[in-house]
C-alpha positions as CSV (number, residue, x, y, z in Angstrom):
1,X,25.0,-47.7,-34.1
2,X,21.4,-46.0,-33.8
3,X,20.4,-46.9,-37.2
4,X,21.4,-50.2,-36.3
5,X,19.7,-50.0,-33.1
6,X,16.0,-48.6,-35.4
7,X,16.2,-51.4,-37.9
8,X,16.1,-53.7,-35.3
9,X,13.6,-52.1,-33.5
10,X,11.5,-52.0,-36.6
11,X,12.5,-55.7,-38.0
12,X,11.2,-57.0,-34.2
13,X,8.0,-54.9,-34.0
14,X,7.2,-56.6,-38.2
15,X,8.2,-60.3,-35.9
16,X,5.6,-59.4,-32.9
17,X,2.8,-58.6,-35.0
18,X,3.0,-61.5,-36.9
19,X,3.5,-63.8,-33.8
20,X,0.4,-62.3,-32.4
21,X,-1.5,-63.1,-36.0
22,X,0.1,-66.9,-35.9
23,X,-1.1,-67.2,-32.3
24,X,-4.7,-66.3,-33.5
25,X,-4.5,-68.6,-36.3
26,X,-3.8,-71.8,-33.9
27,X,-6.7,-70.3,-31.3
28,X,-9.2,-70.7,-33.8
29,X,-7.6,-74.5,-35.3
30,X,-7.2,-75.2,-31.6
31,X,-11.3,-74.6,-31.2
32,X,-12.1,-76.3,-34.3
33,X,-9.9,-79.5,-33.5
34,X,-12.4,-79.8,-30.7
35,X,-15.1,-79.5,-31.8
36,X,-14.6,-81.9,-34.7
37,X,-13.6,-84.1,-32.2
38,X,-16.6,-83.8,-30.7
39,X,-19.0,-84.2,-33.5
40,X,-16.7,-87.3,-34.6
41,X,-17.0,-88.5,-31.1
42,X,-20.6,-88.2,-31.0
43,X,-21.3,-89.7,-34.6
44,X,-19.3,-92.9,-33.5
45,X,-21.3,-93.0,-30.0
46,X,-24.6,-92.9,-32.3
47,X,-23.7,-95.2,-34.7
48,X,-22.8,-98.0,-33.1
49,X,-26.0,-97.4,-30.6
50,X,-27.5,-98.2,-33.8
51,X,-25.9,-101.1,-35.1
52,X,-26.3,-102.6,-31.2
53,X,-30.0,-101.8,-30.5
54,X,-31.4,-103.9,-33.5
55,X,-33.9,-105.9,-32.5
């Protein structure tokens, strides 16, 4: 029972650290997505302020 007890101790602390690792992953996607959605935004917003102020 305690080696039983150990391997699943050590399987779940193998599961942890990668869950932290995955977590960091989608952070940093999560930070990106915005700001490409922002830049995308913005280049929209500019260029149809362009194609509306001709003269």
């Amino acid at each position: 029972m305690r080696k039983y007890f150990i391997s699943c101790l050590i399987l779940s602390s193998f599961l942890f650290t990668s869950c932290s690792a995955v977590e960091t992953i989608f952070k940093a996607g999560m930070w990106w997505a915005f700001i490409l959605v922002f830049i995308v935004v913005g280049l929209i917003i500019w260029i149809l302020s362009k194609m509306f102020n001709k003269k």
